[in-house]
N, C-alpha and C positions, 0 to 999 in steps of 0.2 A: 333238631336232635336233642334228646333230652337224655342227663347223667346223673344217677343220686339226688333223683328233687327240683333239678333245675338245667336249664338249657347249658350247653356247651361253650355259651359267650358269657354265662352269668347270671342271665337275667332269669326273674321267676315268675310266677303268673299265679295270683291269687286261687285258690277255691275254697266252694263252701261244701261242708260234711256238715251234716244231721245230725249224727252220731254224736256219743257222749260217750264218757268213760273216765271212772272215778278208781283209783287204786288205794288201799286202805293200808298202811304200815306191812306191807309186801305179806299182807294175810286176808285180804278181801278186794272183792271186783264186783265190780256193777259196770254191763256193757250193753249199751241201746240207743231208744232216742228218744229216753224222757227225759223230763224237764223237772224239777225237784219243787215240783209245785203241785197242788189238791188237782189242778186241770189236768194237767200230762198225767200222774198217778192212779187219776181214780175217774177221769173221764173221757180223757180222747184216746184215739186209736192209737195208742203209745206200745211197745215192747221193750225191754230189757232180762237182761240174764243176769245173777248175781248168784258168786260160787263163793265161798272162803274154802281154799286149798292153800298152804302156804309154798307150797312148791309150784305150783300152778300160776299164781299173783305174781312170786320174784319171777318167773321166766319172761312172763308178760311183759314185767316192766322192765327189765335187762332187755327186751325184745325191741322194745319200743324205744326207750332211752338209744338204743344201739342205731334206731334207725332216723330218730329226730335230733341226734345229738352228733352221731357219727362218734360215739365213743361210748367203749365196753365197762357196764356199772359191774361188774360180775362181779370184783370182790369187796365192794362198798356197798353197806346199809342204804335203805331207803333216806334216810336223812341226810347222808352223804351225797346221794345222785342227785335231790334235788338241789342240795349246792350247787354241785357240777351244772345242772339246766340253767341256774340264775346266773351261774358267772358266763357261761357261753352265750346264752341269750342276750346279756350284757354285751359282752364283745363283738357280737355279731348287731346289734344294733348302732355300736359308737361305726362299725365297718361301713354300715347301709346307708348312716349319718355323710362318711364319705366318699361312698358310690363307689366304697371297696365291694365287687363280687365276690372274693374269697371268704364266704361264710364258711362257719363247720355247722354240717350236719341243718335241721331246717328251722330252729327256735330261735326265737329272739323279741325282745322286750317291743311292748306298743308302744307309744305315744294315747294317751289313752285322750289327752287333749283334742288330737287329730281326728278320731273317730266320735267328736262330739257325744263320749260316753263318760265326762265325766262325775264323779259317785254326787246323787244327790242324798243329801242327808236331810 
């Protein structure tokens, strides 16, 4: 049985989306499943929508925040919430570190180590 993201004993179960979606100072979107590269842009079967509405952008993202975060960005700036994503993401990662299932809402920081992605330069 599953409650807000995750099973009723805790546990979660990875998946993988396509999708992309980039939000620009809660005044532009881009929503699809390209890749920010000449190949996804300009020559595989890629689609995206990109609106700038600033009323349209902040709901999105108060929409989304509300639903990945479990908490309402509504009267904080975009620079504000994504403090809010880093500090809880943080939290919810030291929680997983302890095989605390009480996360808030579904974000939290990778181990970038672990996924053998770390940045080559």
């Amino acid at each position: 049985m599953w409650d807000g993201g995750c099973a009723v004993d805790g546990s979660r179960t990875p998946v993988y989306v396509h999708s992309k979606l980039m939000l620009v100072d809660d005044e532009w979107a881009s929503v699809g499943s390209c890749n920010l590269h000449r190949y996804s842009l300009f020559g595989n079967g890629e689609l995206n929508a990109a609106f700038s509405d600033v009323r349209s952008v902040r709901a999105m993202r108060v929409a989304l925040f509300q639903e990945h975060l479990g908490a309402y960005t509504t009267e904080v700036d975009d620079v504000e919430a994504l403090c809010l994503i880093r500090r809880i993401a943080r939290a919810n990662r030291r929680r997983h570190l302890r095989n605390d299932a009480r996360w808030q809402g579904m974000a939290f920081v990778l181990d970038v180590a672990s996924y053998g992605l770390a940045p080559q330069f």
